[in-house]
C-alpha positions in Angstrom: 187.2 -125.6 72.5 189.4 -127.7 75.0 191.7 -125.6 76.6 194.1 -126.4 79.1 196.6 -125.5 82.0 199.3 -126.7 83.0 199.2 -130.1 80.5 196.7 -131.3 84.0 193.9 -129.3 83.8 191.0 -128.5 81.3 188.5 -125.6 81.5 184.9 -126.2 81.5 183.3 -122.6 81.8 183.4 -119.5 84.2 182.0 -119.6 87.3 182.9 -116.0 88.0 185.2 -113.1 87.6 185.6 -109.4 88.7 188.5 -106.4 89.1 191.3 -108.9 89.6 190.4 -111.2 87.1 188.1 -114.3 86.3 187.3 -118.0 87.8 186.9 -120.7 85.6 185.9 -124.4 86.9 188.1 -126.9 85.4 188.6 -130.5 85.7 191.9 -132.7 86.1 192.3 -134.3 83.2 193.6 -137.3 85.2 191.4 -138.1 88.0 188.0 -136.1 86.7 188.4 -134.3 90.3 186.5 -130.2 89.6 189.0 -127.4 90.9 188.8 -123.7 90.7 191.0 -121.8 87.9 191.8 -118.4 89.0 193.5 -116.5 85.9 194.7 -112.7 86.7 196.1 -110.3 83.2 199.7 -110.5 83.4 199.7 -106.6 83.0 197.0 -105.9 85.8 197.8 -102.8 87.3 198.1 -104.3 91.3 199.0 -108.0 90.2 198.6 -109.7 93.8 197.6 -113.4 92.1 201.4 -114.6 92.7 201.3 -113.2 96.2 198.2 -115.1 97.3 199.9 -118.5 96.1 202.9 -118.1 97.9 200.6 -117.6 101.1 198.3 -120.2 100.7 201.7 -122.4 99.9 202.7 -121.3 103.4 199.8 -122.2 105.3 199.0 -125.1 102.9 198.4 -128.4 105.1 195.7 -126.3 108.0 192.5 -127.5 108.5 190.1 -125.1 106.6 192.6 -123.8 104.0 192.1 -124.6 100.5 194.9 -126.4 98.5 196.9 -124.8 95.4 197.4 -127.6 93.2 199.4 -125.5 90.4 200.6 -121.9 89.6 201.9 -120.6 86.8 202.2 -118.4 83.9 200.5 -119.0 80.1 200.4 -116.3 77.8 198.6 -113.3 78.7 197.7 -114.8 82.0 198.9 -115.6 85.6 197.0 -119.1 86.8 195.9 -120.1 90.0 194.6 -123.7 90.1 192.5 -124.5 93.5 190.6 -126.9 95.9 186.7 -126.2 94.7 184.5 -124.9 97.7 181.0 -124.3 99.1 179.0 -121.5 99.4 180.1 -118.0 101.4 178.8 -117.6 105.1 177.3 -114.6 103.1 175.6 -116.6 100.7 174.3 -118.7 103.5 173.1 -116.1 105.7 170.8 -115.1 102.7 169.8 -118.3 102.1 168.6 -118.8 105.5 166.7 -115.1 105.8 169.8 -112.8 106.8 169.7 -114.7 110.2 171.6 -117.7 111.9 170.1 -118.6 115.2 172.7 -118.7 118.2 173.8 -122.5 118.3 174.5 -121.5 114.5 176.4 -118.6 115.2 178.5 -120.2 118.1 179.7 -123.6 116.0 180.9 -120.9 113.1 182.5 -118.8 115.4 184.4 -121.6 116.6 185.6 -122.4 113.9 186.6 -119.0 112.4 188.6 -118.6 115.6 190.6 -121.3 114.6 191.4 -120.0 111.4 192.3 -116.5 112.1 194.6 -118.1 115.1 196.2 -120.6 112.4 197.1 -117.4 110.6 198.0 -115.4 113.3 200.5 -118.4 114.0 202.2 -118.6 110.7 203.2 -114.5 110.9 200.5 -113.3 108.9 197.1 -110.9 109.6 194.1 -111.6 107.2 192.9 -107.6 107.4 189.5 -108.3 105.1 187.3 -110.5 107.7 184.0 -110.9 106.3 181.7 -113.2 106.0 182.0 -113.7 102.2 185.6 -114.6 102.8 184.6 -117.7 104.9 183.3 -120.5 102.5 182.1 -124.6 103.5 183.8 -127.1 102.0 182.0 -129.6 99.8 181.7 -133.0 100.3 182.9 -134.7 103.6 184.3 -131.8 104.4 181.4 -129.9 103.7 181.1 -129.0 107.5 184.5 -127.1 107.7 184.5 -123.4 107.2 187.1 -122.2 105.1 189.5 -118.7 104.8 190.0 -117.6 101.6 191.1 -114.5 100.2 194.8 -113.6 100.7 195.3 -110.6 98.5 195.3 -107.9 101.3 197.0 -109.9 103.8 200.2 -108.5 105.5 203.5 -110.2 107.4 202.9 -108.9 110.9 206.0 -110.3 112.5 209.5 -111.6 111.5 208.8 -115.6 111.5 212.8 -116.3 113.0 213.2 -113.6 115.5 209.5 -112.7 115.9 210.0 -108.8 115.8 206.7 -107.1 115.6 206.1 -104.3 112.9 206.2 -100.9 114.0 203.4 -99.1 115.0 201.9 -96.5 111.9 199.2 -93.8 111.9 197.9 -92.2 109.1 197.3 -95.4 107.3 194.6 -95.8 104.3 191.4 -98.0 105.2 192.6 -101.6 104.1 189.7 -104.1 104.2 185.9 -103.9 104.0 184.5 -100.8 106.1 181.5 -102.6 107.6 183.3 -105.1 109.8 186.9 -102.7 110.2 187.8 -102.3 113.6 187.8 -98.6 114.8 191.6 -98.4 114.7 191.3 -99.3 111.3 189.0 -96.5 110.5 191.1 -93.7 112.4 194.4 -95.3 110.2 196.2 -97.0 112.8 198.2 -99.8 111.6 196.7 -103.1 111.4 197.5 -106.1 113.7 196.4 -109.1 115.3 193.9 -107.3 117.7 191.9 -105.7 114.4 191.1 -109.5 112.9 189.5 -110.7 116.1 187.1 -106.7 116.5 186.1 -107.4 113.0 185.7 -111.1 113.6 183.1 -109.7 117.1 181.7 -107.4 114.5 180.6 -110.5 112.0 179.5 -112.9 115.0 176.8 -110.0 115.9 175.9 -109.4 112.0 174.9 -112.9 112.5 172.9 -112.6 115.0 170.8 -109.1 114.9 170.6 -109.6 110.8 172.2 -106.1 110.5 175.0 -103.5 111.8 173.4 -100.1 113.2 176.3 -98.7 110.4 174.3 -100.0 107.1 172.8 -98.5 104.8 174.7 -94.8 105.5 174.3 -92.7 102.4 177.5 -90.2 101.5 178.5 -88.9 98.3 181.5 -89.9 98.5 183.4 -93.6 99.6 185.7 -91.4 102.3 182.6 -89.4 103.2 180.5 -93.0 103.7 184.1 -94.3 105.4 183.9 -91.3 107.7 179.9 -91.7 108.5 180.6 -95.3 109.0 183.6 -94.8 111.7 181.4 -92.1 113.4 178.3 -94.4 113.6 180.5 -97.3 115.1 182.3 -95.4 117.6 179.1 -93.7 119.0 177.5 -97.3 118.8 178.4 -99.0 122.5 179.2 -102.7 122.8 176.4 -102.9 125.3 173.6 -101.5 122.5 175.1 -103.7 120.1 174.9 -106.7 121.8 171.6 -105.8 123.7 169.4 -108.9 123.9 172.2 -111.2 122.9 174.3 -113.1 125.8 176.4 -110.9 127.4 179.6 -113.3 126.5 179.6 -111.3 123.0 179.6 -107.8 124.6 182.7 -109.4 126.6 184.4 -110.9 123.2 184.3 -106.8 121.6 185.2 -105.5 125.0 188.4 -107.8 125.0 189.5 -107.4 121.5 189.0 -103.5 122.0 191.0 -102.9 125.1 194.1 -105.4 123.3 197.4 -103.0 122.3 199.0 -103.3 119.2 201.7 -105.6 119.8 199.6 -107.9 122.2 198.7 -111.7 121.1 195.5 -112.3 121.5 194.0 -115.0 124.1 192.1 -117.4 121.9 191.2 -120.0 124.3 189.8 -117.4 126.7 187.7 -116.6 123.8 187.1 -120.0 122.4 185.7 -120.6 125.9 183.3 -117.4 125.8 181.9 -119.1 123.5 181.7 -122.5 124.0 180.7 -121.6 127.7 177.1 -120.3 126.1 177.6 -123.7 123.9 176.5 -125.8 126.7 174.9 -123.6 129.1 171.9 -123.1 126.0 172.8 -127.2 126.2 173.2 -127.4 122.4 174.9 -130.3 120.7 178.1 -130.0 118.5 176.7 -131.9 115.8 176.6 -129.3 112.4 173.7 -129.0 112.2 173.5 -125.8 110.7 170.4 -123.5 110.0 170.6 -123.8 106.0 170.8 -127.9 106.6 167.4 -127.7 108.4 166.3 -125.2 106.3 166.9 -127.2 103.0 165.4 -129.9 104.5 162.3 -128.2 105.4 162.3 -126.7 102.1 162.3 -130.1 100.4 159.3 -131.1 102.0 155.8 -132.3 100.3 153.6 -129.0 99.5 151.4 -130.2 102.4 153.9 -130.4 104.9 155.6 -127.1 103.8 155.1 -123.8 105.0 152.0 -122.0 103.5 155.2 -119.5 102.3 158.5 -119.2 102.4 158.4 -116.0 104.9 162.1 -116.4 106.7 160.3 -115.4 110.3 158.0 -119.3 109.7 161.2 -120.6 108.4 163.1 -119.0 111.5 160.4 -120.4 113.9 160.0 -123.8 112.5 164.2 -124.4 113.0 163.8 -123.4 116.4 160.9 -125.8 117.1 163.3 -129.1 115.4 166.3 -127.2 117.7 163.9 -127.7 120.6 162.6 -130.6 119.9 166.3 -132.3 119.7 167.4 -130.7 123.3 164.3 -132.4 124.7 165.3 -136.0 123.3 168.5 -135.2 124.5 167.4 -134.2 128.0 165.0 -137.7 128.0 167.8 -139.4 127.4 170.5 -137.9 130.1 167.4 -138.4 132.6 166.7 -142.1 131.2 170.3 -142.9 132.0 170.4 -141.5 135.2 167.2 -143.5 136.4 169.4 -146.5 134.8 172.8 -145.9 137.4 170.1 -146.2 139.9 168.6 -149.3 138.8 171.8 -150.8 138.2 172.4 -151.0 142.3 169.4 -152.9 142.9 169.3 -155.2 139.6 170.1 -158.4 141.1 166.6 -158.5 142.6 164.9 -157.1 139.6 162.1 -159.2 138.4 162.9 -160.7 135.1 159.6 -159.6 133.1 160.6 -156.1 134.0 162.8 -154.1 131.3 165.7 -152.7 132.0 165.8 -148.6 131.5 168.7 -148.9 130.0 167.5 -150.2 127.1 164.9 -147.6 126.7 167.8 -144.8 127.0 169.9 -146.5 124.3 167.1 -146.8 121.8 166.6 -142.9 122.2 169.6 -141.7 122.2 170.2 -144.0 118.7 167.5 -142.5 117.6 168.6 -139.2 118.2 171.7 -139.4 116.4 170.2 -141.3 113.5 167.9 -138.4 113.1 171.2 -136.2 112.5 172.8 -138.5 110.5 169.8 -138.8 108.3 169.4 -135.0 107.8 173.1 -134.1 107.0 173.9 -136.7 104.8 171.3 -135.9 102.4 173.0 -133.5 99.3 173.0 -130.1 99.9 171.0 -127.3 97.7 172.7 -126.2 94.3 171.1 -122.8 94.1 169.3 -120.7 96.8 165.3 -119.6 95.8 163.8 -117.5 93.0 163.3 -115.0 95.2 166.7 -114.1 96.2 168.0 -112.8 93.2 171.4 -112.0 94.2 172.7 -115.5 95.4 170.6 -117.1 92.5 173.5 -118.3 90.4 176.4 -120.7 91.0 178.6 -117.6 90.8 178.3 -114.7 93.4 179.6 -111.9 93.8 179.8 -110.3 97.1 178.0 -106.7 97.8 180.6 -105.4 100.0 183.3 -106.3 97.6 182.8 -106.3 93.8 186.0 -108.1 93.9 185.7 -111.4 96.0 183.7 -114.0 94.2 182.3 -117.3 95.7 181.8 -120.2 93.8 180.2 -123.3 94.8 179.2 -126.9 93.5 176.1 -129.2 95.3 177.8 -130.5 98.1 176.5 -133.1 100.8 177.5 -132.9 104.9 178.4 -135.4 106.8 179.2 -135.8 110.8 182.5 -136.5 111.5 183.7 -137.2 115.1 184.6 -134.3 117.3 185.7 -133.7 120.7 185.6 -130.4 122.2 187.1 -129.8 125.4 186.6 -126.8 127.9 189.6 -124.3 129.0 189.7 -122.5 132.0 190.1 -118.9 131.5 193.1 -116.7 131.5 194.3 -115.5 134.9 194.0 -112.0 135.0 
């Protein structure tokens, strides 16, 4: 059957669906490019399809925000026709054992930071920040997270005169429990402070595996809502970020003591993080954990792991991690040697190499190495023995209703230049 939208697009099969509807991959007809097809019943009872274009419309043109190409109406159906992306964060932290190690965690949160501020500038507040709403591009782009997920979304401000919403109590829980901020839970209204707690909140999921609020049984979803708020308000920062740097214990702190109306300082953040960035003297390169991981996974048998247990996996990407900072730290002491040299060249006898040499042949090396591992294609499908991400399609646990889809993608380096801020005054 060839069915298709707009006159442009044709649908090839479903890729996934839930509550709100179902997600078709399509192709346009014109230029072969694969999309997304979101289609919504005209008669659902809490429409919000029409809604989410009009938002991604507005913010269309930020890095990390995927493209409408087309809405519209046919027949029984609104239509939502989208850039295609990568896997969810969420799909990837399975992939990779339910653990990201810190250089991981830091070049993600980065970039989630940048997101939510993006939004934050353009009047809006996400209010459902989860992993499973962050997705990687495919492609040469397949090293930029993505936001996704507008339906719950909510004008904070007027965009001309910039007047804040009033401030509400006895609101309903909007979002996903696990990562709502405790305001949230005791039905404050949301605001731009909430996004950043539950963005701390995800960082530290990250990094310990699990939340101390997991896994609470109730009978009920307000009695599980209630246990959940309880467990997280008698939870301190400290605990929570025990054995972590301290700079994430200062990232909840800071979110947590913001007031309702008060815009948040992301470059003070920004530079909490990128402070432990270089002091762990990591390399902004993506290399991500599930980029090793697939790598070391597509290895001969005899060079594999005896199993796939995710503590070897864990250890063996902190070993190539290691390994990389020590050909970094030859090379910074190679050059060093070289500035020396240089001063006393003229008299250097000619059979004698210069060190400089020697430095640029390592450090080549060292990004040929990078360049070699990320351009390779990325995995289509996660292991046999993770049952729920084993499909192209998945659907996340914490919301029936989100749905990820992904194609095989391949990453790429692209240049970057980060630059460090000085903190706020206080």
């Amino acid at each position: 059957m060839d069915l298709r939208i707009g006159g442009k697009y044709r649908i090839s099969r479903k890729i996934g669906g839930g509550s709100f509807g179902e997600i078709y991959l399509g192709t346009n007809i014109s230029t072969n490019e694969e999309v997304a097809i979101k289609l919504e019943p005209a008669k659902a009872i809490h429409p919000q399809l029409l809604f989410e274009s009009k938002l991604y419309k507005i913010f269309q043109g930020g890095i990390g925000i995927p493209a409408v190409k087309w809405f519209g109406f046919d027949g029984d159906y609104n239509i939502m026709v989208m850039d295609l992306l990568g896997p969810s964060l969420e799909d990837l932290f399975n992939y990779c054992g339910r653990k990201f190690s810190l250089k991981t965690v830091l070049m993600l949160g980065d970039q989630m930071l940048r997101r939510i501020e993006f939004i934050h500038s353009n009047n809006f507040i996400h209010r459902d920040i989860k992993p499973d709403n962050f997705l990687m591009g495919i492609g040469k782009r397949g090293h930029v997270v993505n936001l996704i997920d507008f339906g719950l979304a909510k004008r904070y401000r007027d965009p001309k005169t910039h007047q804040h919403i009033p401030y509400r109590e006895h609101k309903n829980l909007t979002g996903t429990a696990r990562y709502a901020s405790l305001n949230t839970h005791q039905g404050i209204e949301q605001s731009r402070r909430d996004d950043l707690e539950s963005l701390g909140y995800v960082l530290m999921y990250f990094n310990r595996g699990s939340l101390p609020w997991q896994g609470l049984k109730a009978y009920t979803k307000r009695d599980k809502y209630e246990k959940i708020c309880d467990k997280k308000a008698q939870t301190k920062i400290d605990t929570l970020c025990q054995g972590f740097p301290s700079e994430f214990a200062t990232f909840l702190n800071y979110t947590r003591f913001l007031k309702f109306e008060d815009k948040p300082d992301f470059l003070y953040l920004r530079k909490l993080l990128r402070e432990m960035f270089v002091r762990e003297g990591y390399r902004y390169d993506y290399m991500f954990d599930w980029v090793i991981v697939r790598k070391l996974r597509e290895k001969p048998p005899l060079e594999r792991p005896l199993s796939n247990d995710n503590k070897q996996i864990q250890q063996q990407i902190q070993q190539q991690q290691q390994a990389q900072q020590q050909l970094q730290q030859q090379a910074q002491q190679q050059q060093q040697q070289t500035t020396t040299t240089t001063t006393t060249s003229s008299s250097q006898p000619s059979n004698v190499k210069n060190i400089s040499t020697v430095s640029n042949i390592a450090t080549t090396t060292t990004d040929e190495q990078f360049r070699q591992l990320l351009s390779t294609p990325s995995y289509n499908n996660v292991d046999s023995d993770q049952s729920p991400q084993q499909t192209t399609t998945t659907t996340s646990s914490s919301n029936p209703n989100q749905t990820t889809f992904y194609r095989q993608n391949k990453v790429v380096v692209p240049q970057s230049s980060s630059t460090t801020t000085k903190p706020p005054a206080k």
